[in-house]
C-alpha positions as CSV (number, residue, x, y, z in Angstrom):
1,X,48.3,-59.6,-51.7
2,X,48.3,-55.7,-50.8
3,X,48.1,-54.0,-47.6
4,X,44.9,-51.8,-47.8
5,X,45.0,-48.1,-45.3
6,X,41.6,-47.3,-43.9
7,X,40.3,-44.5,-42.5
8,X,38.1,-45.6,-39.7
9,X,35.8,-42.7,-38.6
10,X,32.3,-42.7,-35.9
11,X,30.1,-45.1,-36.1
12,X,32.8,-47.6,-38.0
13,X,32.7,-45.8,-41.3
14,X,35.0,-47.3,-43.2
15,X,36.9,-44.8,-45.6
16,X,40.3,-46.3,-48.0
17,X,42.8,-44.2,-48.0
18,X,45.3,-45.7,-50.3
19,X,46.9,-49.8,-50.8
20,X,50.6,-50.6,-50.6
21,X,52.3,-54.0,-52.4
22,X,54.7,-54.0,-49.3
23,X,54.8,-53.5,-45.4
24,X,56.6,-51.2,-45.2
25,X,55.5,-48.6,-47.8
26,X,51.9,-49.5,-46.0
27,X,53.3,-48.7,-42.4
28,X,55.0,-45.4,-43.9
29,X,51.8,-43.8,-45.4
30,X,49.9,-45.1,-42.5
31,X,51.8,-43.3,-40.1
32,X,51.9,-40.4,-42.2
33,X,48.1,-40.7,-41.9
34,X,48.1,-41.1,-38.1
35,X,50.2,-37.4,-37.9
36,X,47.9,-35.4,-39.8
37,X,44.6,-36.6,-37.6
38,X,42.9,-34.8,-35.0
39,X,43.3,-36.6,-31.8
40,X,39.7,-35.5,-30.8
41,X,38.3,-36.7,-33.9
42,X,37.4,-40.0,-32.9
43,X,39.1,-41.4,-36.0
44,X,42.0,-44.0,-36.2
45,X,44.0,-45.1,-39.6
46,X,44.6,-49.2,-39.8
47,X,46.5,-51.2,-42.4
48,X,45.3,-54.8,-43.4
49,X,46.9,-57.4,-45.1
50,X,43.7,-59.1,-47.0
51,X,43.4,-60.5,-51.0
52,X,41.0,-57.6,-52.0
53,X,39.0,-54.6,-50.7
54,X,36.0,-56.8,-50.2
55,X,37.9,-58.9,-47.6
56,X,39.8,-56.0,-46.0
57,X,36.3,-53.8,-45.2
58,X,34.9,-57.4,-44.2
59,X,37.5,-58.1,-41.9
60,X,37.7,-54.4,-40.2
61,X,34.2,-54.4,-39.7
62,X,34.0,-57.6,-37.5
63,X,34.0,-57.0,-33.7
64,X,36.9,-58.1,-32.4
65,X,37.4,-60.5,-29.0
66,X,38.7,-59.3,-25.7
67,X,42.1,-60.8,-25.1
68,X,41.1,-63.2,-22.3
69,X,44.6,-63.4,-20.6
70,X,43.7,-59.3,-20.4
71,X,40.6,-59.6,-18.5
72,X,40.7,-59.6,-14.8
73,X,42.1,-57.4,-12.0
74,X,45.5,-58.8,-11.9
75,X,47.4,-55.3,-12.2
């Protein structure tokens, strides 16, 4: 299964950037991708293991649960 790099821009528009058969070829050309954003953008660049594009733009565009042990005022 590849790694796919997305482009993830306002309002959760998904944009694919490229795939990589390995980790870390996918982690390189993602954090080439991370350098060359604008920091005020409001866009982030994620990599996702998944068996096809389908599932990867599935799986990126499900909201994702708070960490429980994370919640709370215990800092």
């Amino acid at each position: 299964m590849p790694y796919y790099i997305y482009k993830i821009g306002p309002l959760n528009i998904l944009s694919k950037q490229g795939q990589a058969e390995s980790f870390k070829e996918a982690k390189a050309v993602a954090n080439e991708l991370r350098k060359q954003l604008d920091p005020k953008a409001g866009q982030a660049i994620k990599m996702i293991f998944a068996e096809n594009e389908l599932a990867a733009e599935d799986t990126l565009s499900q909201p994702r649960e708070p960490d429980p042990s994370l919640a709370g005022d215990d800092y």
